[in-house]
C-alpha positions in Angstrom: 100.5 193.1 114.5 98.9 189.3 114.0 98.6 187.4 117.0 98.9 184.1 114.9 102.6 184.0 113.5 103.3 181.9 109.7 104.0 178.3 111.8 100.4 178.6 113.0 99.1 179.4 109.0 101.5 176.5 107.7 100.5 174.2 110.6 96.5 174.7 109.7 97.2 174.4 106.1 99.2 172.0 106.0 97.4 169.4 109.0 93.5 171.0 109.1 92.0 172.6 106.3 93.7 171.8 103.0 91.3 171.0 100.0 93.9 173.1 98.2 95.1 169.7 96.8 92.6 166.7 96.7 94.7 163.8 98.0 94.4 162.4 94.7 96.6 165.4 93.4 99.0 165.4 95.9 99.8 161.8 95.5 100.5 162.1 92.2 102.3 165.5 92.3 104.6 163.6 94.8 105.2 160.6 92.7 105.6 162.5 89.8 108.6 163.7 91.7 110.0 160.8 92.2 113.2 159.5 90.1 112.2 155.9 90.3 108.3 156.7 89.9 106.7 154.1 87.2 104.3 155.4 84.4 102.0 152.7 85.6 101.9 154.0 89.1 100.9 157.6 88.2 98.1 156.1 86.0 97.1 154.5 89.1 96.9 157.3 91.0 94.9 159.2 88.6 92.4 156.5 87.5 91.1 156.2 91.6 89.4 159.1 91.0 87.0 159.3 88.0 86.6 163.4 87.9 91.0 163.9 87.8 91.0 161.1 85.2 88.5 163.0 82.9 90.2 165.9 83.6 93.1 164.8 83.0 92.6 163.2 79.8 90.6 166.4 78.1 93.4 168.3 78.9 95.8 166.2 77.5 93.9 166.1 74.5 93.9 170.0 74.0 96.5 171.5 71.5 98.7 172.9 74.3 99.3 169.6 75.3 98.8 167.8 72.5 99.5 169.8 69.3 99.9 167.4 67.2 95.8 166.1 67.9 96.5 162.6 67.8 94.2 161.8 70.1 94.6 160.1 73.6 91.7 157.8 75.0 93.4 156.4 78.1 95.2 157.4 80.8 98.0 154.9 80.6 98.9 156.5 77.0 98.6 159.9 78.2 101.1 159.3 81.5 103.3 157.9 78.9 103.2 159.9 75.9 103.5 163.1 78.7 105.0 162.0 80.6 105.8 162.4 84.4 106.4 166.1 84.7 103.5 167.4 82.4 100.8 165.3 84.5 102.2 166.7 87.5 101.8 170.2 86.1 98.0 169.0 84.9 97.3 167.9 88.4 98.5 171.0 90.1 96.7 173.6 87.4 93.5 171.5 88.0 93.8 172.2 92.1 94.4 175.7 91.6 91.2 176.2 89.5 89.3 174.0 92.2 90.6 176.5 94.6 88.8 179.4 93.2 85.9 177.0 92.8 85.8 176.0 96.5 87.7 178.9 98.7 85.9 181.3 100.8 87.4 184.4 99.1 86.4 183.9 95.7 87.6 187.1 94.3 90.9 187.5 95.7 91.9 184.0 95.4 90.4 184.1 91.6 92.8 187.5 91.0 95.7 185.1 92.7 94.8 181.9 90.2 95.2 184.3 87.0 97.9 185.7 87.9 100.0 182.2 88.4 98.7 180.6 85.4 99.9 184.2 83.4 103.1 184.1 85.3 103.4 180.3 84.4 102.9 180.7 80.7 105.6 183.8 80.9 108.2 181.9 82.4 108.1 179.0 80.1 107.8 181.4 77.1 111.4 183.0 78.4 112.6 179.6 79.3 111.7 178.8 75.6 113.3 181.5 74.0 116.0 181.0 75.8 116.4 177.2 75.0 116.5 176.8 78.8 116.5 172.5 79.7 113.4 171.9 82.2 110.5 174.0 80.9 107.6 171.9 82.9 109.7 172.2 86.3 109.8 176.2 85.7 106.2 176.2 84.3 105.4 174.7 87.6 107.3 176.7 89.6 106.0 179.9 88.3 102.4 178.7 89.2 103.2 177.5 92.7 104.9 181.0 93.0 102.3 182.5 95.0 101.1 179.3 96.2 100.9 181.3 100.2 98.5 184.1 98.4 96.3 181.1 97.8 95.8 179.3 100.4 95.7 182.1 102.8 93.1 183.6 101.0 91.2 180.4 100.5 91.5 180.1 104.2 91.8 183.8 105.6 88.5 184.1 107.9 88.6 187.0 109.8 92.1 187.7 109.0 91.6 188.3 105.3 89.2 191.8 105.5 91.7 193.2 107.6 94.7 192.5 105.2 92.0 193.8 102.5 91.8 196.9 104.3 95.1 197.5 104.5 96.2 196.8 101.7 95.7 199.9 99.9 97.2 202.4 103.0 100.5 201.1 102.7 103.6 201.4 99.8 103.6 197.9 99.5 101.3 194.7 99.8 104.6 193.1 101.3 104.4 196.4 104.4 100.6 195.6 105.1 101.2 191.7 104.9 103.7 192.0 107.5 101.6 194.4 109.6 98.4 192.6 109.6 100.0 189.0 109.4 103.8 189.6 111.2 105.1 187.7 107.7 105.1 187.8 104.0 103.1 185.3 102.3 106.4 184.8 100.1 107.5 183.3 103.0 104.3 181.1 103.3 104.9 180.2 99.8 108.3 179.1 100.7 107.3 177.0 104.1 104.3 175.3 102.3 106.6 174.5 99.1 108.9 172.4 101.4 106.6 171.3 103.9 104.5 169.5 100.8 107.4 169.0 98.6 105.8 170.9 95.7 109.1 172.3 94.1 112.9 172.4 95.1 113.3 174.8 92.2 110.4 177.3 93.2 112.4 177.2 97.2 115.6 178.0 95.3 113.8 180.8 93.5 112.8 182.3 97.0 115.8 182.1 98.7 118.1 183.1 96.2 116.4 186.4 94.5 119.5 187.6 92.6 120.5 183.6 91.5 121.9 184.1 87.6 120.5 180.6 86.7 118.0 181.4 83.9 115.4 178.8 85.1 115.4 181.7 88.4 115.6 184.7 86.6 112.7 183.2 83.9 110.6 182.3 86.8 111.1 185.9 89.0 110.3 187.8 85.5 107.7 185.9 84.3 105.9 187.0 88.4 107.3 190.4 87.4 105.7 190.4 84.0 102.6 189.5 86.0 102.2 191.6 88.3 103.1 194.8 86.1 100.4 193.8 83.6 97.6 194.5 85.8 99.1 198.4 86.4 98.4 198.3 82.6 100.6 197.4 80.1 102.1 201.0 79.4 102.6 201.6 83.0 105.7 202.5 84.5 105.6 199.1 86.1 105.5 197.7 83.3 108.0 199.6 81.5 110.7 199.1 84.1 109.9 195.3 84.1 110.0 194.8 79.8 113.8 196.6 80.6 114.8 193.7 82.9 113.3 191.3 80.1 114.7 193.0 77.2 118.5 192.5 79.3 117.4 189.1 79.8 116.5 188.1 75.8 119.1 191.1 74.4 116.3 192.1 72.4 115.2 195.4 71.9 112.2 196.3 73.7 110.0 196.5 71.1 110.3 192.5 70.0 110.6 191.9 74.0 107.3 193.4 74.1 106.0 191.1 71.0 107.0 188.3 72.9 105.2 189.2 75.6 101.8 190.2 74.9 101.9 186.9 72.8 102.7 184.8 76.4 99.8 186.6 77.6 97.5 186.0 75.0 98.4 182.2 75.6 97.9 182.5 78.8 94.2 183.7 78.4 93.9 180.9 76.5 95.5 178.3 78.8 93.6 179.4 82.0 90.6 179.4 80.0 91.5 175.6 79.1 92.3 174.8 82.2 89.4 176.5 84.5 86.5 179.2 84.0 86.0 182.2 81.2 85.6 184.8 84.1 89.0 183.5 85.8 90.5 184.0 81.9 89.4 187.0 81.7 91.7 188.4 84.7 95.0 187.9 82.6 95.9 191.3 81.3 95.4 191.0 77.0 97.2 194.2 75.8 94.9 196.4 73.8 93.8 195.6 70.0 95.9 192.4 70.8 93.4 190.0 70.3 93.3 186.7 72.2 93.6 184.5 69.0 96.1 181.8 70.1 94.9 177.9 68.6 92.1 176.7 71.0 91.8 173.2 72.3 90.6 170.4 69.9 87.1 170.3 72.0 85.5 173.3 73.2 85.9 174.5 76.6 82.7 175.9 78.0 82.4 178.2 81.4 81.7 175.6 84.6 80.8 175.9 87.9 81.2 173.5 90.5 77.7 170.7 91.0 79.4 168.7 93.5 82.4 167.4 95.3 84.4 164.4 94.1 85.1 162.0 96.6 88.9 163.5 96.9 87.5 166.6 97.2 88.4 167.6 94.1 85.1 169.8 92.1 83.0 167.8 89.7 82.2 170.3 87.0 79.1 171.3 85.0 80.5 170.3 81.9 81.7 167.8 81.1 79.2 165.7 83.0 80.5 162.7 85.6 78.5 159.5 86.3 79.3 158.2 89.4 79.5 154.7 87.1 81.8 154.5 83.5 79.2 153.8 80.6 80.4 151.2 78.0 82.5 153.2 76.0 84.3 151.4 72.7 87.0 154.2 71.7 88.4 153.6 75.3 88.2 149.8 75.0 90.2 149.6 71.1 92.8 152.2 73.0 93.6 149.7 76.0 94.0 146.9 73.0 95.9 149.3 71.3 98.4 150.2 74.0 98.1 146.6 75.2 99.5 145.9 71.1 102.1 148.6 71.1 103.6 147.5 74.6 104.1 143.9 73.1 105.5 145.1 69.8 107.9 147.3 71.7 109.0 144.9 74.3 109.4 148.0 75.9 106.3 147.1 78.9 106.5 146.4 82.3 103.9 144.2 84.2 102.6 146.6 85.7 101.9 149.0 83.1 100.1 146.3 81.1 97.7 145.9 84.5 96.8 149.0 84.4 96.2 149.2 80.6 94.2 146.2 81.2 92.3 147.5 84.2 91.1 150.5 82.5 89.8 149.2 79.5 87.6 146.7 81.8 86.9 149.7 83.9 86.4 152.3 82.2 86.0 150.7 78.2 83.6 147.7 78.9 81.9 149.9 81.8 82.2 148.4 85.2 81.3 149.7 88.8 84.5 147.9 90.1 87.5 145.9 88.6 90.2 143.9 90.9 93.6 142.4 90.1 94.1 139.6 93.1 97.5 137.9 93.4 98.2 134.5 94.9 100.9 134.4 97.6 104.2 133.1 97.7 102.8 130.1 98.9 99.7 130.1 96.8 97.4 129.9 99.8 95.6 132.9 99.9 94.6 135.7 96.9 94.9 139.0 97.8 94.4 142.5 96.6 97.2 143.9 94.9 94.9 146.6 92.5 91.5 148.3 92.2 89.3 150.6 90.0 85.9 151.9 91.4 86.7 150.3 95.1 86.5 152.2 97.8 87.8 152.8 101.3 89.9 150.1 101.4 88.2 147.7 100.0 91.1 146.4 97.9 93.1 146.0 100.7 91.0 143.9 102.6 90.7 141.5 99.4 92.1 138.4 100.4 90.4 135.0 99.9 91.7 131.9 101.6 92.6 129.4 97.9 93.3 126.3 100.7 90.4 125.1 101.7 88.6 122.4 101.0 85.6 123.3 99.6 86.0 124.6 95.8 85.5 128.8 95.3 84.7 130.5 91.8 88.4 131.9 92.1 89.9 128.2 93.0 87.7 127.2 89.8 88.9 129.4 87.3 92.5 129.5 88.5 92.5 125.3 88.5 90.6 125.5 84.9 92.7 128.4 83.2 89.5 130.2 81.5 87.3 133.2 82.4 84.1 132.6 84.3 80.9 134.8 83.9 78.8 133.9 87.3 75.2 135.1 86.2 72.1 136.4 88.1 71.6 133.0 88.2 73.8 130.4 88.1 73.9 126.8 87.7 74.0 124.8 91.0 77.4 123.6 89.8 78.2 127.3 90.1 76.4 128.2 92.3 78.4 126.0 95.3 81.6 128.1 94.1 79.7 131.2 96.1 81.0 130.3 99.2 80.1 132.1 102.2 83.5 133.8 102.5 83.3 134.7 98.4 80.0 136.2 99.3 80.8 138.2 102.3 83.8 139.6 100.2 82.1 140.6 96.9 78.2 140.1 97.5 76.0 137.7 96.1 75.9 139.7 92.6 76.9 138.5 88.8 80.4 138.9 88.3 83.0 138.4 85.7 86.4 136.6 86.4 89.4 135.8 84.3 93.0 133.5 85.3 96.4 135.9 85.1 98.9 133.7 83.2 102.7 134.3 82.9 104.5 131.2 81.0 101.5 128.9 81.6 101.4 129.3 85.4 98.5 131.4 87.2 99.5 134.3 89.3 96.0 135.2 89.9 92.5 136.9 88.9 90.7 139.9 87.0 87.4 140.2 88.9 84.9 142.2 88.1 80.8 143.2 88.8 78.1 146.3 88.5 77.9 145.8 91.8 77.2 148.9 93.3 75.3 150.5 90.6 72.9 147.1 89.7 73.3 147.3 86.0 73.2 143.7 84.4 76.0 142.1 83.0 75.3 141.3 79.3 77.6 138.6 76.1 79.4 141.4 74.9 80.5 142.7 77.8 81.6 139.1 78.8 82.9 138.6 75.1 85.1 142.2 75.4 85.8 141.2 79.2 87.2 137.6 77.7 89.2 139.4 74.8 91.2 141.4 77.3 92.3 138.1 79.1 93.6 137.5 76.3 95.7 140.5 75.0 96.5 140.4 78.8 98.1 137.2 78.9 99.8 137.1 75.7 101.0 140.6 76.3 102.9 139.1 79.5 103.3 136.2 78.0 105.8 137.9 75.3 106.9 140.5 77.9 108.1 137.5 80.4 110.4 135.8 77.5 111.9 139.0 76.4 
């Protein structure tokens, strides 16, 4: 029997060592929960770390997300054409293949990973033949299923070749958990679901095994389905388990069946998306089934893991990541695109059209850091209200005192109404706006700096600089930088009289 009962395994997990979820991904899996959560604050989230925003946006361009390959270039358009529960599933898939990537017991928790992502793709086929409401919340569900597998294997140390060991002398895995461990992991799976709020209807599904609803009973079969599979698909397992499905659907078994090596099939596919070819290759594919399902629009070649993201989550092979966003035009005509679409609509919310704007500096124009400050109530100080590329804090400690005397860059361009572009090396008429608290702030570095207008009265700055990775500033970054501003301001400008 374990010394260490499930509070002390929820308790480490939970408080010590849990790279299971970057804090990137559980941010946004929480807000994405969230009834009153924005668009524009989950495409915050993501876009503060570079590797979950590539990630993020590949997979949003693959055909099982997007299967009608119209093609998505910025976050903001994916959180809204996705919306909030399908970038919560993204985020979570993503930290279950890093958890394979990163964990100690690469094999088991690999064998764990597959067999979510197949039970996933099972329950959302039943839920879909079944024209069952909430497909993403059971998809999600269904992977988070065996969410205390995971983790404990991730995490086992010496505990985990004991439960190996025993394993195979007992009937059940659940009789040599509970021998080596005193508990299930089902019932880690439950306590880490509620204890970081991943999903009320995967607690539901564990408390309540015979529940009739058929978001339950798609979710336990699609585990079932699962699990049988790897007996082999003519096991008796297996058989006893297509029974339960075939009840389920009222189909005969032999469409049931259809059905199901199809799910699997996709499933193949969509762990292969998702992760690595050798983690794919540990869904069951029923024999001369081939796994022909439509592939992503870009191909998806194996990775392994270079480095760690500064969230923790694992920067891949493929595609590569440079620590700074290159110039990159597609992205900038998709900001000014959204940026359009939002004023045509009417439909925009400040801000959304922020971080639209933001991104396309950021991440279109190429910049090492971009910052929305706002003035006060009383207009005496600009703080930090936003940030791209800033880190620990920095954003936060953005404030600037706008009452003094003696004139600063931001004063200037606030008290003037037009962008600024303070070079290498400035004028002396610019060059007294670097004030010593300006400097100490953002550095003595060429920077770019634009008013924020709503119905002719400033609210505050865009600032931004290639600070940190010394690349110069050049006129048609300026010139794109300037053209933003403007979409920006007219973009509030008809938002604010609607």
């Amino acid at each position: 029997m374990a010394e260490r009962g499930i509070d002390y395994w929820v308790e480490r997990l939970s408080r010590e060592d849990m790279p299971l979820f970057s804090s990137t991904v559980q941010h946004v899996a929480g807000m994405a929960t969230k009834e009153d959560c924005s668009f524009s604050e989950l495409a915050w989230s993501i876009l503060q770390d570079p590797v979950l925003t590539s990630r993020v946006l590949k997979l949003a361009n693959s055909m099982y997300y997007n299967p009608g390959a119209k093609r998505i270039l910025t976050v903001s358009r994916a959180v809204m054409r996705l919306g909030t529960n399908i970038i919560k599933e993204i985020c979570l898939a993503i930290s279950l293949i890093e958890s394979v990537l990163s964990g100690k017991s690469k094999d088991k928790v690999a064998v764990e990973v597959a067999r979510s992502f197949h039970a996933a793709v099972q329950a959302r086929g039943m839920a879909a033949f079944l024209k069952v409401a909430d497909a993403e919340e059971i998809f999600i569900a269904a992977l988070l299923a065996r969410i205390g597998n995971i983790a404990f294997w991730c995490f086992s140390d010496e505990m985990g070749p004991s439960l190996e060991n025993a394993l195979g002398n007992f009937d059940s895995d659940e009789s040599a958990e509970v021998e080596v461990l005193g508990f299930k992991l089902e019932r880690l799976t439950e306590r880490l679901s509620r204890e970081w709020k991943l999903s009320d209807l995967l607690e539901r599904t564990l408390r309540n095994k015979n529940d009739a609803d058929p978001r339950v009973r798609s979710i336990r079969l699609g585990c079932s389905v699962a699990l049988a599979a790897e007996k082999g698909w003519d096991s008796p397992e297996m058989r006893k388990t297509l029974g339960e499905v075939s009840n389920f659907f009222r189909l005969p078994g032999i469409q049931t069946a259809e059905i199901l090596h199809e799910s699997a099939k996709k499933a193949a596919a969509v762990t292969e998306l998702f992760g690595t070819k050798s983690i794919s290759r540990l869904v069951p594919i029923p024999e001369n089934q081939p796994n022909a399902i439509a592939k992503p629009n870009e191909t998806v070649p194996d990775q392994t893991v270079t480095s760690l993201g500064p969230t923790g989550l694992a920067i891949m092979d493929t595609p590569s990541q440079d620590q700074y966003p290159k110039p990159d035009l597609s992205v900038q005509m998709g900001s000014l695109r959204d940026l359009s679409a939002l004023m045509t609509s009417g439909a925009g919310e400040f801000n959304m059209v922020l971080s639209i704007v933001l991104e396309g500096i950021y991440r279109g124009i190429g910049m090492d850091r971009v910052v929305f400050g706002i003035l006060t109530s009383d207009r005496r100080h600009l703080i930090g209200k936003h940030g791209l590329g800033c880190m620990d804090g920095w954003v936060d400690r953005f404030s600037v005192n706008m009452a003094s005397d003696k004139q600063n860059v931001f004063q200037y361009v606030l008290k003037n109404k037009k962008s600024l572009w303070v070079t290498e090396k400035p004028e002396a008429s610019v060059k007294t706006l670097l004030t010593d608290e300006l400097v100490n702030l953002i550095g003595k570095v060429p920077l770019f700096v634009m008013p924020v207008i709503i119905k002719d009265v400033v609210i505050g700055i865009i600032f931004a600089d290639r600070k940190e990775s010394g690349r110069k500033l050049d006129e048609e970054s300026f010139e794109n930088f300037n053209l933003f501003g403007q979409q920006a301001n007219m973009c509030l400008r008809a938002l604010a009289y609607d």
